[in-house]
N, C-alpha and C positions, 0 to 999 in steps of 0.2 A: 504493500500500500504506500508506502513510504519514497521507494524508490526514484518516480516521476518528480519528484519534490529535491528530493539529493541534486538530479542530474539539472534542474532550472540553478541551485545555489553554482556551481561549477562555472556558469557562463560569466562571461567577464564583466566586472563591475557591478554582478547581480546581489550578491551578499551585502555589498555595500546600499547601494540604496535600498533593498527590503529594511537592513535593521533601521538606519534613517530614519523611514518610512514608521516605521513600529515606535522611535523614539517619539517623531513628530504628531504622531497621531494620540499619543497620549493622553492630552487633554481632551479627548471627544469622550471619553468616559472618566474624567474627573473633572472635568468642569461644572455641568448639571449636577450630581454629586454634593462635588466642595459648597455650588454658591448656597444648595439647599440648604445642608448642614449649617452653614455660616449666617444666615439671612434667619433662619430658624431660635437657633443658638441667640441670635442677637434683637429679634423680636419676639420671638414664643408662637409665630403663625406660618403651617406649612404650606397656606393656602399662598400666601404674599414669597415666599421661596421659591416654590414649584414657578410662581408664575415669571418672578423675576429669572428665571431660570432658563426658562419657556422662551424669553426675550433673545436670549444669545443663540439659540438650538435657530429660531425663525430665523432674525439675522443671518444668520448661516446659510441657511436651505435658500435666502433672497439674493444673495450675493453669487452663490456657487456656480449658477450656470455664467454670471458675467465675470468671474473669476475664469472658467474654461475656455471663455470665449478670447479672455486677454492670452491666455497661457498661448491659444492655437495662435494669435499673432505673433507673441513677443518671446516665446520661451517660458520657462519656469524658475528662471533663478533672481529676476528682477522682484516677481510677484513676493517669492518666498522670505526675500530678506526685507521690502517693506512689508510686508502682510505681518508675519513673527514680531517683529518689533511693535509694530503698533499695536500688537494683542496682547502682546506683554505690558507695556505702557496700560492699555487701559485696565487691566486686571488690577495692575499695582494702583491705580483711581482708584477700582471698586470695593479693595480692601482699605484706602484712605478714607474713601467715602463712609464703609460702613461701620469703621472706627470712631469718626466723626461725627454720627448719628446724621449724616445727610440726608434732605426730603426723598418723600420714594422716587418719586420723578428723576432725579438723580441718580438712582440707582440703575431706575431701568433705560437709560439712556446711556450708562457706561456700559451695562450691559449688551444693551444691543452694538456697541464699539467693537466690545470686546468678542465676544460671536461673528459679527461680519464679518475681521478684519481678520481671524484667523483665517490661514491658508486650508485649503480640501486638500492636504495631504495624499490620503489616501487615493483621489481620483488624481493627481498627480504622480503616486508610485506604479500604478494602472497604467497610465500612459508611458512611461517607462519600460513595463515590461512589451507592449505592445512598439514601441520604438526600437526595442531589443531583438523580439521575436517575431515577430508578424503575427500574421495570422494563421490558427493549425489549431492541434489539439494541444501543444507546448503551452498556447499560452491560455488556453483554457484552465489546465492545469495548475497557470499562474495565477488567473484570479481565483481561483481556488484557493491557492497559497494564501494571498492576501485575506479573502477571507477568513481564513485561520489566524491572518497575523489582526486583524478587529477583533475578534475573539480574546485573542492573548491579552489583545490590549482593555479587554473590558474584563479580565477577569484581576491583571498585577492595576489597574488604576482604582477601581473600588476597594480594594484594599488596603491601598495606601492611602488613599484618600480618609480613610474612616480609622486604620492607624493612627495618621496624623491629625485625625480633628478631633479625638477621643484621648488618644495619650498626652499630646504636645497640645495643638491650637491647631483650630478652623485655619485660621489666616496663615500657618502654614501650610496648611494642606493645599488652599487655593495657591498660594503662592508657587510650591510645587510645579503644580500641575504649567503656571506660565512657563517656569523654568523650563519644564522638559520638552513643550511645547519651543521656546524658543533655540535650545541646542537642536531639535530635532530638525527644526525647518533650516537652519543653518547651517548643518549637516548636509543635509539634502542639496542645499542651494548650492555649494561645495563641490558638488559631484559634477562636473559640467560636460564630462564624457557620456554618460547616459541621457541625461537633458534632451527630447526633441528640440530640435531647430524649430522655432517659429515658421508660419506659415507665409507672411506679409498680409497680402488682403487678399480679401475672399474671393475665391477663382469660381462661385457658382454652383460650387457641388452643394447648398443647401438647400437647391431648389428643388431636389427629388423628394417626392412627396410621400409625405408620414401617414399612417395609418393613426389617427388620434382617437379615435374611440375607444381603441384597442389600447394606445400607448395611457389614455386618460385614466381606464379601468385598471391599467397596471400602477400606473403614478397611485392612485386611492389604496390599492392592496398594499402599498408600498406604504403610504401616510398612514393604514390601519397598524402594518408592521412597528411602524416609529412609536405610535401611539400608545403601543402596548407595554412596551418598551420604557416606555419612560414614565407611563401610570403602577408599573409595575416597581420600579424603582423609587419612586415617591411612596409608595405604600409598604414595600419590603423598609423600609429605611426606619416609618414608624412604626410598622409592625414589631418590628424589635426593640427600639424603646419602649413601646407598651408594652412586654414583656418582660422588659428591666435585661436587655441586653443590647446596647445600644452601638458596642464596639463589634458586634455579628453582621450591622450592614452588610459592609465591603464581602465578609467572606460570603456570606449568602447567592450576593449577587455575582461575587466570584464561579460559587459553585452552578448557579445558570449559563454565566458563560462556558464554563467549561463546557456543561454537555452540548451546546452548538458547537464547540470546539473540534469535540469528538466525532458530532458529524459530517460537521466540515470534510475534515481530514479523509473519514469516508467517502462519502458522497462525491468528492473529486479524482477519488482514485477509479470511480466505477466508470464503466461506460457505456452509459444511459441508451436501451432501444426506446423506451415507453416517451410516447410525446410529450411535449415541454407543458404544454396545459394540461395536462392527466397531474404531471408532478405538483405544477401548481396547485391544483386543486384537491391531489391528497395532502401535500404539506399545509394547507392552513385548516383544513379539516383535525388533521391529526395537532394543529396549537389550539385549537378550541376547544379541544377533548382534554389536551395534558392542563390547560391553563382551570378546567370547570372546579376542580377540587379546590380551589387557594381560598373560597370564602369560608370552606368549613374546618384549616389547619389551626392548628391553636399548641405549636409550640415552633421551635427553632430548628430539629431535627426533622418534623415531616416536612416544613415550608421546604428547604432545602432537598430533600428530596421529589417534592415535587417540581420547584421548579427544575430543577436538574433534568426532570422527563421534557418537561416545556421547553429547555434548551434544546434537546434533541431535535426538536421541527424545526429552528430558527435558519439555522445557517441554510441547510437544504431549503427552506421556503424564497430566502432571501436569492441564494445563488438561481434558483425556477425563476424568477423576476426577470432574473438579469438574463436568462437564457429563453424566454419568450423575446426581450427585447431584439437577443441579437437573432433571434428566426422573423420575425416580425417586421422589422424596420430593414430598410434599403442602409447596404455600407457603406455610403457617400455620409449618412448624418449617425451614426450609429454611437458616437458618444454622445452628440447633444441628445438622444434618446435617453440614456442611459442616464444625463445626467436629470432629466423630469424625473426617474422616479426614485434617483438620490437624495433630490427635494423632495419629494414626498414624503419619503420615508426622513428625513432630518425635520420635514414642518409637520409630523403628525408628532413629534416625542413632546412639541411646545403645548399643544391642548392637553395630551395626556401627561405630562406634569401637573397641566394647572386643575384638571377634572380633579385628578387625584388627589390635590393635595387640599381641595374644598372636600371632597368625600370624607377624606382623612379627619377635617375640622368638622364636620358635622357629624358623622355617623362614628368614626371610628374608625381603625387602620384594619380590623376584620373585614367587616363587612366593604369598603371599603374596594376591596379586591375585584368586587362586581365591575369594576370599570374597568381592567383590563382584560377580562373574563367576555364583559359582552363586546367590547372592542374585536375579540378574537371570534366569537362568534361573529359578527358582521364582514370581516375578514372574508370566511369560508363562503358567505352567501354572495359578495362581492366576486371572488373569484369564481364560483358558477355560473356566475354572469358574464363574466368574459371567457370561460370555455365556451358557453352555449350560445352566446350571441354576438362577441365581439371579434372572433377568427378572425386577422385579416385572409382574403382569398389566396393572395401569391405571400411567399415565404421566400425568405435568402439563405443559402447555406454559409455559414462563415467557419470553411474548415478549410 
């Protein structure tokens, strides 16, 4: 299983920007996280957390595609060294701000800075490998890889993050996450061998036309995915301190990622006959089935084991998304494809923060759980709708 994965590190300059790539992307699962903890910790409401949280997750998802779009002009090393710095600047505001007891308005105004102005990393090490290897089953295999390296990265970031804002301080926890976020994109920017060359201006290949129905019902599966995601972690976060175990976040959420992890790792080594919408549509069947038990757990060892099942659909649901897109879409525009439902899936985790963390303030972090739960059922019913009605007619093979 392993194998296909050894023989991508071996290619030249490939090890290097993966780990990069793994440093950089760090704060996508301690940022959300950190500012929760910290905004929580410093007002007592997870509803005003989640949502100023929610702020930088949006930011993100609004910027990414005119982030891509600067990258295919200009390269990616110009983007990376001002992007990193000025998300670090604004973090280091938002921990002055919240020191300060600054207005919320303030808050979510450094917040949305500081989410924008981070770099998409990740869709950036993608292109890499894709500038490396063309196109085949190599680099399918790659973003497979990557995927596994999001996983890693959301199992060591929650965990340090709730290390450090339980042992030591909030404020360094967020702080942290700038740093590592700022070495990594520095890193990256560094590399300038693997780096695509910019494009200049647009020579026209955007006019070959998309299937949007199809690409729109994928973008919503993709927003249900974020959504869950991040109502999920606003509510595991209090579910443990209502329990009186408040330093278990990180590993909790650790041991969810892990078991996408573990599928990941699978799931890319196979070689899929069953169609790309068959998979979609058992994989978020099967997260609405693992997710239905989380309102009736009531300690720290089943939570974790269940979500651990619930990991198991993620990465596999996530990586079907991405493999409807590339059957689906014409490969003249196949990353701007790709990146609608990166936004999606990055602007559904800013509602379900902020669902959650009203559920959480009113009802309780048990019950509570009903929000990622019925997120996950609308999911499944979503993507039956785009098996059954949204097929586009012609498909591209991208092997």
């Amino acid at each position: 299983m392993l194998k296909p994965y050894v023989h991508l590190m071996r290619r030249p300059g490939a090890r290097a920007f993966f780990v990069a790539g793994i440093v950089g992307r760090m704060p996508i699962s301690m940022l959300g996280l950190g500012i929760v903890i910290l905004i929580e910790n410093q007002t007592g409401s997870y509803g005003l957390a989640g949502a100023i949280s929610g702020v930088a997750v949006v930011a993100g998802a609004l910027t990414g595609p005119i982030q891509g779009r600067l990258v295919d002009r200009f390269g990616q090393r110009l983007l990376l060294l001002v992007g990193t710095v000025l998300c670090t600047v604004a973090l280091a505001g938002l921990l002055v701000a919240v020191r300060a007891d600054a207005p919320t308005w303030a808050l979510y105004a450094i917040s949305f800075v500081a989410g924008g102005t981070r770099p998409q990393v990740g869709s950036f090490v993608r292109a890499r490998w894709t500038h490396l290897l063309g196109r085949g089953r190599a680099l399918q295999t790659a973003f497979a890889l990557e995927a596994v390296g999001d996983e890693v990265v959301f199992i060591v970031g929650p965990v340090l993050v709730a290390a450090l804002a339980t042992q030591v301080s909030p404020y360094l926890a967020l702080g942290t996450a700038g740093v590592l976020g700022l070495a990594g994109g520095l890193w990256l920017a560094a590399l300038r061998a693997s780096d695509p060359p910019g494009r200049g201006k647009s020579n026209g290949a955007e006019k070959a036309p998309l299937p949007w129905l199809s690409l729109l019902l994928l973008s919503i599966i993709a927003l249900g995915l974020g959504a869950t995601l991040g109502s999920a972690e606003v509510v595991t976060v209090a579910f443990t301190e209502e329990v009186g175990q408040p330093g278990m976040s990180g590993v909790v959420l650790a041991v969810w990622a892990l078991g996408s992890l573990f599928a990941g790792l699978w799931y890319g080594s196979v070689h899929w006959k069953a169609p790309v919408e068959r998979r979609l549509l058992i994989g978020t069947i099967a997260l609405a089935i693992t997710l239905a038990p989380l309102p009736w757990v009531n300690n720290i060892f089943v939570l974790g084991a269940v979500l651990f099942g619930a990991g198991l659909t993620i990465a596999p649901t996530m990586v079907a998304v991405t493999a409807c897109v590339e059957e689906w879409v014409p490969p003249q525009r196949l990353t701007e494809a790709i990146t609608w439902t990166v936004t999606g899936l990055l602007l559904g985790v800013a509602p379900g923060n902020a669902a959650a963390g009203h559920a959480v303030d009113v009802w309780g972090a048990s019950t509570a759980y009903w929000v990622p739960v019925t997120i996950g059922i609308s999911c499944a019913l979503i993507a039956s709708a785009s098996v059954t009605f949204a097929r586009p007619r012609t498909r591209f093979a991208h092997n």
